[in-house]
N, C-alpha and C positions, 0 to 999 in steps of 0.2 A: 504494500500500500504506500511504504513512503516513495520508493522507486516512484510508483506513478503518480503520487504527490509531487515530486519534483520534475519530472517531467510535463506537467501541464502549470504549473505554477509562473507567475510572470505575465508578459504581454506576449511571448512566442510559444509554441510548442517544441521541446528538443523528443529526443528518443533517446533510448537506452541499450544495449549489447549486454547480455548478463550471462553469466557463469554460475550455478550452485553445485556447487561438488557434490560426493556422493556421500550420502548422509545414511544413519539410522534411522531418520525420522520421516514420514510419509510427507511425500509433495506441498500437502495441505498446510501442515503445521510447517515442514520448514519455510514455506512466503508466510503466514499470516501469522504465526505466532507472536504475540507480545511480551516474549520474558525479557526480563531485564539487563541493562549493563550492554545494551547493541546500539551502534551509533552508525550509521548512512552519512558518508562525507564524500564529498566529490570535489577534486582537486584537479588542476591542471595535468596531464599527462606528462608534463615537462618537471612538475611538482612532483609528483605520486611516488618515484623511490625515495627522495627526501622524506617526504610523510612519514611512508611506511616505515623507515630506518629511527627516524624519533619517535614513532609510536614503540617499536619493539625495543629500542632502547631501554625507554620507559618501563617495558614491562607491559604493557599494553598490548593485546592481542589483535592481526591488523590479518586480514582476507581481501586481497584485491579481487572484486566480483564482475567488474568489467569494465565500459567505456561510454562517456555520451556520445552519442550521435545528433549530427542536423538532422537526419530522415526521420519522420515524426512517426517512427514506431517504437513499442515498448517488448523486444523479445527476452524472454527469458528459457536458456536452458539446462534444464535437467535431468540427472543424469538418465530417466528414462524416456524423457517428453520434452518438447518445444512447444512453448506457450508463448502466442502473437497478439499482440492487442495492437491498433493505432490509436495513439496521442490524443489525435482529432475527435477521435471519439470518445476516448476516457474524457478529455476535456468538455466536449459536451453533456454526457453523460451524469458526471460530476458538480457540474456548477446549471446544468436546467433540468433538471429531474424531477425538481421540487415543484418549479412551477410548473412543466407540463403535467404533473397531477393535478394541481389544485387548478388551472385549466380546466382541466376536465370532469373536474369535482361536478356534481346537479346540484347539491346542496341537501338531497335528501337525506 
């Protein structure tokens, strides 16, 4: 969810390239779980071994998961599946959902 949070956030749409390794845990939970102490940064590509290098310094646990893109889609893959969304759409999806129901609400 933050991946496509930040993907449609702003005045543009970017896209994302994503990598999730091969887990224990089912598809499901490893995108949408909420446990704690997980941080989504997105750094310059020119940046990102810097980053990485002072995060593990630190002691801090760092998984590079992929790359932004200009192409305004959001893939993510896994090690069994590839899940495709466009930008275009999470972005509308996201911020007119609300009204196209209450649009359509009768009032009954």
């Amino acid at each position: 969810v933050a991946l496509a949070e930040s993907a449609i956030s702003g005045d543009g749409v970017l896209g994302a390239s994503i990598r999730i390794p091969e887990s224990a845990e089912r598809a499901d939970v490893t995108l949408f779980n909420e446990s704690q102490s997980r941080v989504l940064i997105s750094v310059s590509a020119k940046n990102a071994g810097a980053v990485e290098a002072l995060l593990s310094w630190r002691g801090i646990g760092v998984l590079r998961l992929g790359s932004v893109t200009h192409e305004p889609t959001l893939e993510i893959v896994l090690p069994d599946q590839t899940v495709t969304w466009s930008a275009n759409n999470l972005k509308s999806s996201w911020g007119e959902t609300i009204g196209d129901l209450m649009a359509g609400f009768s009032g009954h």
